[in-house]
C-alpha positions as a LaTeX table, in Angstrom:
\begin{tabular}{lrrr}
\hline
Residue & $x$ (\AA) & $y$ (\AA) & $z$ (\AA) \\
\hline
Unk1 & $-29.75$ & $-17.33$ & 38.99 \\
Unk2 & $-31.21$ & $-14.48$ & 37.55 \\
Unk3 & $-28.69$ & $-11.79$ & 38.30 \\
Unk4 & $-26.27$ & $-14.57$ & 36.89 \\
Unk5 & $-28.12$ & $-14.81$ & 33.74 \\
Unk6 & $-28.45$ & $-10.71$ & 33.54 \\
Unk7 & $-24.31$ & $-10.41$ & 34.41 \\
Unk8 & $-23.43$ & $-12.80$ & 31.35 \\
Unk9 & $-26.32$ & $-11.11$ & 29.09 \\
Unk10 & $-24.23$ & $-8.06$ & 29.92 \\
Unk11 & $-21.01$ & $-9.63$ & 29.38 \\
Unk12 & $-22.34$ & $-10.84$ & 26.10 \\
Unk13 & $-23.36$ & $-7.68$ & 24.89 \\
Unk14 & $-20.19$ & $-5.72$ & 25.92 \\
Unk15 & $-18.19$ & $-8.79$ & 23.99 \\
Unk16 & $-20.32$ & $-8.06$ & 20.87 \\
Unk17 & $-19.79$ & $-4.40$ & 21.01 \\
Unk18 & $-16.09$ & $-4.26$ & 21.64 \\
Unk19 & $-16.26$ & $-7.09$ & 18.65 \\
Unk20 & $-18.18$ & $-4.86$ & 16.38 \\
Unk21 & $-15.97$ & $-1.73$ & 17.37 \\
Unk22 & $-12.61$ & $-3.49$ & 16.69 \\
Unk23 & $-13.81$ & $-4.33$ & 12.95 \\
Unk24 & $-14.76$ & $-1.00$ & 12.33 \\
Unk25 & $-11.66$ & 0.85 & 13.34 \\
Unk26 & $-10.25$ & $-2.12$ & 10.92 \\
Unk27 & $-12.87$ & $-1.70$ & 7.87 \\
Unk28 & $-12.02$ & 2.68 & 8.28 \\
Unk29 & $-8.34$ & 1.50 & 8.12 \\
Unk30 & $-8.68$ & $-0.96$ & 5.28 \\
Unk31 & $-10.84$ & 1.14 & 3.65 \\
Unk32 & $-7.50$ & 4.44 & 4.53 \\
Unk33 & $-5.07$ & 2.29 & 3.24 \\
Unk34 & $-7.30$ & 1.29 & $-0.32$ \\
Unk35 & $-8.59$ & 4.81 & $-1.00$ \\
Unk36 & $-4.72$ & 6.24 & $-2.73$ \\
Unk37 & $-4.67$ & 3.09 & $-5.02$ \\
Unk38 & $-8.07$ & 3.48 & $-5.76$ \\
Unk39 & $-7.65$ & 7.53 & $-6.69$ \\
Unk40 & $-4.60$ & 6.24 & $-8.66$ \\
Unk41 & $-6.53$ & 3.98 & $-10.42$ \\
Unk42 & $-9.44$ & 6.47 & $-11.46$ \\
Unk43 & $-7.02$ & 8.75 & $-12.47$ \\
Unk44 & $-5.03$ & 6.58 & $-14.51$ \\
Unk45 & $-8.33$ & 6.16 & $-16.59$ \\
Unk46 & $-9.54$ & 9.98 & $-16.35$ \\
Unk47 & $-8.90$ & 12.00 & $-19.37$ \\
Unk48 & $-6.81$ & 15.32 & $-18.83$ \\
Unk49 & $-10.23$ & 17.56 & $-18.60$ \\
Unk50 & $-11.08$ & 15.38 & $-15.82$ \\
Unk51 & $-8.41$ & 15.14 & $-13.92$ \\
Unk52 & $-8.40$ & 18.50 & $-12.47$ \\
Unk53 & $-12.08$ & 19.00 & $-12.20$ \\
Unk54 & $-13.90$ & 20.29 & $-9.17$ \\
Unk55 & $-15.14$ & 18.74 & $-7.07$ \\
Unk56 & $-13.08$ & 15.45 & $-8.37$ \\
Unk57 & $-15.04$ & 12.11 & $-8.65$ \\
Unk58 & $-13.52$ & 8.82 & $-8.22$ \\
Unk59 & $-15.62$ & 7.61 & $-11.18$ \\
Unk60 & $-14.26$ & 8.94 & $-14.18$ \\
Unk61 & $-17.35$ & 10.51 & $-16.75$ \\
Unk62 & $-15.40$ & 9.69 & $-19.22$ \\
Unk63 & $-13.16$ & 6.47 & $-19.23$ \\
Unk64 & $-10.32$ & 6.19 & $-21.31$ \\
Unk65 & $-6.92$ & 4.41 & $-21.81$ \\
Unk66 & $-4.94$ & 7.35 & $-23.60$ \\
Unk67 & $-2.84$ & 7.56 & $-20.29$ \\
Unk68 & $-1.72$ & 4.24 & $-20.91$ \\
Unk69 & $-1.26$ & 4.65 & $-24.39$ \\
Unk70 & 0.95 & 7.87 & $-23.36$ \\
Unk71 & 2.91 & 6.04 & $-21.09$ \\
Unk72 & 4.68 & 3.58 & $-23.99$ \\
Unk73 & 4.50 & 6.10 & $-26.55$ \\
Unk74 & 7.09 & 8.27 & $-23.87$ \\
Unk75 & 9.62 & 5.44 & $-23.22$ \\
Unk76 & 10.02 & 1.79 & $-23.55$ \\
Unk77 & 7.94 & 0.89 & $-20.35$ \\
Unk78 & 8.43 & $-2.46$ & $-21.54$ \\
Unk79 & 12.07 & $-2.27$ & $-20.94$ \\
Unk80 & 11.88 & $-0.95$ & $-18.00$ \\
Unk81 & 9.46 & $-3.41$ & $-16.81$ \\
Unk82 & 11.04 & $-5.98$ & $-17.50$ \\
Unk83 & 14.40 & $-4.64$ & $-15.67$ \\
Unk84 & 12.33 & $-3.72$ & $-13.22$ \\
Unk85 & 11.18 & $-7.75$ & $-12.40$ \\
Unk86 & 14.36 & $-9.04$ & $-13.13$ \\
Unk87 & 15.99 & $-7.11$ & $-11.23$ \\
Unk88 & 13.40 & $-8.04$ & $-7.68$ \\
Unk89 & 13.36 & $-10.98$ & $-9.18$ \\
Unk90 & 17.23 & $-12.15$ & $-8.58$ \\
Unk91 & 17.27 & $-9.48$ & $-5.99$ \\
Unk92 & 14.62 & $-11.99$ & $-3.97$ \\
Unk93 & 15.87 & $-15.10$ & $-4.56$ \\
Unk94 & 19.31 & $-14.47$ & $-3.24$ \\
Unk95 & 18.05 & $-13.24$ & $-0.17$ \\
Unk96 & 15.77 & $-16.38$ & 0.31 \\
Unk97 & 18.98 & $-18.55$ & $-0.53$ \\
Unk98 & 21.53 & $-16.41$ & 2.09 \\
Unk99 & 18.52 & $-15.97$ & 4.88 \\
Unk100 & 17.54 & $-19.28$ & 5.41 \\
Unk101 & 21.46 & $-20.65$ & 4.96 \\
Unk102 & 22.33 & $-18.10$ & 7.45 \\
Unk103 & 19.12 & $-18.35$ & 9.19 \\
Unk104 & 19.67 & $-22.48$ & 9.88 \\
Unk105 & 23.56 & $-21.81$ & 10.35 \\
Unk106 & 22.97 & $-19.08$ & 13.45 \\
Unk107 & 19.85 & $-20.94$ & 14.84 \\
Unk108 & 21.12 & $-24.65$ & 14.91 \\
Unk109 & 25.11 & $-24.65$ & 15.01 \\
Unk110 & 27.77 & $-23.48$ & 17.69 \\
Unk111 & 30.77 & $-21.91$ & 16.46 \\
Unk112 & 33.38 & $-19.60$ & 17.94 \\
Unk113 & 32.11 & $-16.25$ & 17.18 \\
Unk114 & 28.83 & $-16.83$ & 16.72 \\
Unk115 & 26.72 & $-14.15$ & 18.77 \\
Unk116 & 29.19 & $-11.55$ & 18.11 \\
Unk117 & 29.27 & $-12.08$ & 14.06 \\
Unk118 & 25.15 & $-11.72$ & 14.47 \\
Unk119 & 25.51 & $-8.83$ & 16.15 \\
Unk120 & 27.45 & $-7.22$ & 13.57 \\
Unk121 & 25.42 & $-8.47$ & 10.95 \\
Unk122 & 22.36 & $-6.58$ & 13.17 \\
Unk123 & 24.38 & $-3.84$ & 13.00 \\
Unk124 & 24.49 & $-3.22$ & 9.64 \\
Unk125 & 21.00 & $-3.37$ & 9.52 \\
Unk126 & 20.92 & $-0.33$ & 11.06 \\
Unk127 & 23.40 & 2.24 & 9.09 \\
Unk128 & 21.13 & 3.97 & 6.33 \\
Unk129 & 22.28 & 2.86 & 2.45 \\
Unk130 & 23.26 & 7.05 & 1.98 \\
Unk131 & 26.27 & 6.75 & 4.31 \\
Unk132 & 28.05 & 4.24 & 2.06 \\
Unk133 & 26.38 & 4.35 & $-2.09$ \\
Unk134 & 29.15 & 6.17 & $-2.43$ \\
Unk135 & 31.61 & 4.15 & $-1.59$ \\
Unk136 & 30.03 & 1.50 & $-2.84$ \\
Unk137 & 29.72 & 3.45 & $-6.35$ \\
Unk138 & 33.83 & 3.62 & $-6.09$ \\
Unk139 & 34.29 & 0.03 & $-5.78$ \\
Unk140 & 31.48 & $-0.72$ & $-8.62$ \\
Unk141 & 33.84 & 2.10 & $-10.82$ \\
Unk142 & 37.26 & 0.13 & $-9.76$ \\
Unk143 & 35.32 & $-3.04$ & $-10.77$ \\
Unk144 & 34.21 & $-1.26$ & $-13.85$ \\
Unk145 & 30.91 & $-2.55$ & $-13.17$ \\
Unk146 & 28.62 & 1.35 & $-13.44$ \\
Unk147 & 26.29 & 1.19 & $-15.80$ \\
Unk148 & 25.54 & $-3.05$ & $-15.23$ \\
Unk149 & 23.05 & $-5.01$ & $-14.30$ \\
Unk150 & 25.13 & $-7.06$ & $-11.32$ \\
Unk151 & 26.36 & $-3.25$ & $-10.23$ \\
Unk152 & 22.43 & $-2.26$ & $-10.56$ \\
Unk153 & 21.38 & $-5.76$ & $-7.73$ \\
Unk154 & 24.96 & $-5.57$ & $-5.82$ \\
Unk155 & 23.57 & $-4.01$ & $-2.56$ \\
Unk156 & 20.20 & $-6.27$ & $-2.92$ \\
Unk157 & 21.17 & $-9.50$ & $-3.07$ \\
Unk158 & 21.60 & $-9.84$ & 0.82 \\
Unk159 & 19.19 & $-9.01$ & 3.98 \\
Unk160 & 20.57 & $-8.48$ & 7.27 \\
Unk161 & 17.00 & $-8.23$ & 8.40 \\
Unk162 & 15.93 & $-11.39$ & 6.43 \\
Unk163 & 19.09 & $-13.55$ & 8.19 \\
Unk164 & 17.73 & $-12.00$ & 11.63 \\
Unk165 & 14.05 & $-13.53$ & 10.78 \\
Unk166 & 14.95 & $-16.36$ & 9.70 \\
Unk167 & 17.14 & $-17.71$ & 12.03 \\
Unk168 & 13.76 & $-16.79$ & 14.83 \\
Unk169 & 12.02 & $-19.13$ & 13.07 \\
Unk170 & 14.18 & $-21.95$ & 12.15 \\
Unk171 & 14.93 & $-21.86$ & 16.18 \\
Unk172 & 10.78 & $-21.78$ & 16.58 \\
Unk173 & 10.27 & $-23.89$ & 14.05 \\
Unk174 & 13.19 & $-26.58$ & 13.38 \\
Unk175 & 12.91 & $-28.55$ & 16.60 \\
Unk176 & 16.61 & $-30.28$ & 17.43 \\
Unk177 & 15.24 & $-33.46$ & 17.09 \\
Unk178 & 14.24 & $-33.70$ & 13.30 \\
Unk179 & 17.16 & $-32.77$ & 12.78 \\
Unk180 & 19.10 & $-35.39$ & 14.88 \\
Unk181 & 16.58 & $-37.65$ & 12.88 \\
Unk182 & 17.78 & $-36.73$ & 9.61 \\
Unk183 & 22.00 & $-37.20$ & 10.89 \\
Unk184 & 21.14 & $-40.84$ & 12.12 \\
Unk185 & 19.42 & $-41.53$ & 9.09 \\
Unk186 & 22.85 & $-40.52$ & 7.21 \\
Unk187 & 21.86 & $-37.36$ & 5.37 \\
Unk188 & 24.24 & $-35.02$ & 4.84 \\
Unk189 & 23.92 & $-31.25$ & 6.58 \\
Unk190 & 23.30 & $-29.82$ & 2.70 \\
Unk191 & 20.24 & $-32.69$ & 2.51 \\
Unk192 & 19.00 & $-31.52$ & 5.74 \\
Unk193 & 19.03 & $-28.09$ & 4.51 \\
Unk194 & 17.09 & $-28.48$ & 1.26 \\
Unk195 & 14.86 & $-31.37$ & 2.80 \\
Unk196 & 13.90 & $-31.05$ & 6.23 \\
Unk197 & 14.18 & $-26.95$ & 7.26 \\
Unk198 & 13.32 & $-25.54$ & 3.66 \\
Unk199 & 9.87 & $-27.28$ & 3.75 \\
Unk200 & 9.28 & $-26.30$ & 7.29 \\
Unk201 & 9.93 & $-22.86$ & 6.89 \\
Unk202 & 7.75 & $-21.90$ & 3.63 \\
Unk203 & 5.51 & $-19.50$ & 5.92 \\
Unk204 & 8.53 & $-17.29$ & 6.58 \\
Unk205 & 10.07 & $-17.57$ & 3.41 \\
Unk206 & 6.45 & $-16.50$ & 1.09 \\
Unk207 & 6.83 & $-12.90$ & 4.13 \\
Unk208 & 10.42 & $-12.58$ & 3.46 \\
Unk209 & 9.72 & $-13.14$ & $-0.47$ \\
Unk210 & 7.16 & $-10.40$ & $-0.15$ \\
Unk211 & 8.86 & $-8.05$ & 2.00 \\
Unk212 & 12.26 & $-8.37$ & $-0.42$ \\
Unk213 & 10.54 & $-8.17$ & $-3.70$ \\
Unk214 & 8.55 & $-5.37$ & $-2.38$ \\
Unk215 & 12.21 & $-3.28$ & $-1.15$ \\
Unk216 & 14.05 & $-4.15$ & $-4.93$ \\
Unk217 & 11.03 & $-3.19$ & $-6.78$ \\
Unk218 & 10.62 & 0.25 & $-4.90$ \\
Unk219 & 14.50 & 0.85 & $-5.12$ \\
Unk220 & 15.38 & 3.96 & $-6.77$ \\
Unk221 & 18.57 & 6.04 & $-5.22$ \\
Unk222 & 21.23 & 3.17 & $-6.03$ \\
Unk223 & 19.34 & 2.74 & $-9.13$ \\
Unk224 & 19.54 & 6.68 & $-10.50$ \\
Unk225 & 23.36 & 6.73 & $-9.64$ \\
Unk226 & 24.72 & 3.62 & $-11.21$ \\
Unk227 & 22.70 & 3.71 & $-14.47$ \\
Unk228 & 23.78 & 6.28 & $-17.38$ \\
Unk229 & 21.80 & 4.50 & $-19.79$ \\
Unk230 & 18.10 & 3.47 & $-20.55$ \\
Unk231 & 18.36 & 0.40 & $-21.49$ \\
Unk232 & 18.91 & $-0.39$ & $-17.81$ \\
Unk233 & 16.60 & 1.79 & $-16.39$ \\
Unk234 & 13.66 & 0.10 & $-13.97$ \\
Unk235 & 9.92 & 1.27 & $-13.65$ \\
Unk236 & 10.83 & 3.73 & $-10.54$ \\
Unk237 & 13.49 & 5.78 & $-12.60$ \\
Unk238 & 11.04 & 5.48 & $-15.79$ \\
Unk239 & 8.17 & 7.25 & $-13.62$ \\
Unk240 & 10.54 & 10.44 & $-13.28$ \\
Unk241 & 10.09 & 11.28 & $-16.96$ \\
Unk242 & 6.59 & 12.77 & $-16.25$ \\
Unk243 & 7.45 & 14.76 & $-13.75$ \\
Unk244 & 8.64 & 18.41 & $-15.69$ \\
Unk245 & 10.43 & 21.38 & $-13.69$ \\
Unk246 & 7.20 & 23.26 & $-12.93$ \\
Unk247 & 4.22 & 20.73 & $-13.98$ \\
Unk248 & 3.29 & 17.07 & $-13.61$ \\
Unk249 & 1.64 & 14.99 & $-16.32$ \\
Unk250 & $-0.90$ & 13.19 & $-13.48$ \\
Unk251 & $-2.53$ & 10.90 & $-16.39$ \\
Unk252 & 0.40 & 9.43 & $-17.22$ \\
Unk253 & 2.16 & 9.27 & $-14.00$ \\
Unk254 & $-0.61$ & 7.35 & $-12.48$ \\
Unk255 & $-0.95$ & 5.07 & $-15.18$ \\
Unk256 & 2.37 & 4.37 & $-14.53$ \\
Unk257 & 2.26 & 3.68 & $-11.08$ \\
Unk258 & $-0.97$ & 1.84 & $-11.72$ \\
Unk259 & 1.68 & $-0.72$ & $-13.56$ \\
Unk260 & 4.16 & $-0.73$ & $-11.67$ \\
Unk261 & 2.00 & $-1.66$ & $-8.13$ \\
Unk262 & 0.71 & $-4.32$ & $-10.11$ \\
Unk263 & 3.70 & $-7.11$ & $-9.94$ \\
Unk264 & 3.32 & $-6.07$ & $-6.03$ \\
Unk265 & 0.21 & $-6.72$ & $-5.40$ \\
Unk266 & 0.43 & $-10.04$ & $-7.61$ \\
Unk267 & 3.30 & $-11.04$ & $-5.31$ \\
Unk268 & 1.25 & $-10.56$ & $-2.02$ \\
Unk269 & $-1.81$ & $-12.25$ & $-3.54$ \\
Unk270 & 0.11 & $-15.14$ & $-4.47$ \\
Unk271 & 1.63 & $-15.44$ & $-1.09$ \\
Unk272 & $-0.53$ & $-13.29$ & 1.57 \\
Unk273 & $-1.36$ & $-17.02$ & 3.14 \\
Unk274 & 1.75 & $-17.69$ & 4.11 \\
Unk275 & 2.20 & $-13.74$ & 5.47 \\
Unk276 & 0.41 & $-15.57$ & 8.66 \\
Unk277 & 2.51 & $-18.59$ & 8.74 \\
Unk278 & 5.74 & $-16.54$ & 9.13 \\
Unk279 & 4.20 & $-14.24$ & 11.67 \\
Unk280 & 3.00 & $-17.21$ & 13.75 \\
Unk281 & 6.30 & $-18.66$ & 14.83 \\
Unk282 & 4.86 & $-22.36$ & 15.17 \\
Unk283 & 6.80 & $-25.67$ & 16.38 \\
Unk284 & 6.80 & $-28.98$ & 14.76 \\
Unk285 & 4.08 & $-29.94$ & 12.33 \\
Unk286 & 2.42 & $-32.59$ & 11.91 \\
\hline
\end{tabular}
């Protein structure tokens, strides 16, 4: 009995220090991740004496919001702001709409064709955007669309990726038999849609939201060639004006970024529960 009791002390101990290990490679990763934002943050509230000082301090001496000020004195941050979160903002709801429509159309109905159209809709997640902007900036010229806002969303109002993770989880998810519930009961496929696998899949829609509005908001390649003109110019693009031949204004750069990160990281807050809910590809509820 003793030598039992010793063996499980043992085993208790070795739990608790693996336990105690595995959260501190997670706090010195937590705390890797935070530090950047945190530097841009101090900076963004550093005047330009400070900025460059040796050895630097993450608390500023002197705090000050002349960065900020500098920023919308520049340009019309505003504008681009707002661009900037309509622009996710359509950008993400059209890939929640075609994801879980495609997502429920792959996972629960058999058609001709089927596996082989999701394989080439795979596919193209897979070829980089550089290997066809351009022709995609012919066809917005032939559609005289350059220099609009539905040429500026075009390439981000659908996901491959997002039609690929949804249709994992309405399979997970959506059992058959709800479903066959719903038929008997005489709703039609569009009511089963909106009423049975929307509400069962609002884990994996707040990731996808995230993850989409996250892509759109950092966009900036598609956004530099199509737009000639400043009035449809989004935070990313904006950013670029502080950044000279030789120099770079850090003040107001970081103030900047300090603003644009923050619709991000409102997003996530908003719907980091549900981050957990689409990972976690659970069956029926109850």
């Amino acid at each position: 009995m003793a030598n039992h009791r010793l063996s499980r002390e043992r085993l208790l101990r070795t739990d608790t220090l693996l336990r105690s290990l595995q959260h501190l490679i997670l706090a010195l990763g937590a705390v890797i991740m935070v530090l950047p934002f945190i530097w841009m943050l101090s900076t963004s509230l550093k005047p330009s004496t400070e900025i460059l000082s040796w050895p630097p301090q993450f608390i500023p001496k002197t705090i000050t919001l002349d960065n900020y000020v500098t920023v919308f004195k520049t340009a019309p941050f505003h504008l681009f702001f707002l661009n900037s979160v309509l622009m996710a903002s359509v950008s993400t709801a059209s890939i929640l709409v075609t994801s879980t429509l495609a997502g429920f159309v792959f996972g629960k109905y058999n058609f001709p064709g089927r596996g082989f159209l999701f394989i080439v809709i795979l596919a193209t997640a897979m070829v980089p955007f550089e290997t066809y902007m351009i022709p995609l900036y012919i066809q917005m010229k032939n559609l005289r669309l350059v220099n609009t806002f539905p040429a500026l969303v075009a390439p981000y109002l659908i996901m491959s990726y997002g039609i690929f993770f949804m249709r994992q989880n309405v399979i997970a998810s959506v059992p058959d038999e709800l479903l066959d519930a719903g038929r008997i009961d005489g709703a039609s496929e569009w009511r089963i849609y909106a009423q049975i696998v929307v509400p069962l899949l609002k884990g994996a829609i707040g990731a996808l939201g995230i993850f989409a509005f996250m892509q759109t908001w950092a966009a900036f390649i598609w956004p530099l060639i199509i737009t000639s003109s400043r009035q449809l110019w989004t935070m990313e693009l904006g950013l670029g004006m502080f950044q000279y031949r030789f120099t770079v204004d850090l003040g107001p750069i970081n103030a900047g970024s300090v603003l644009s990160v923050l619709p991000v990281l409102i997003v996530f807050v908003l719907l980091r529960r549900n981050i957990v809910k689409g990972i976690a590809l659970t069956g029926m509820k109850g």
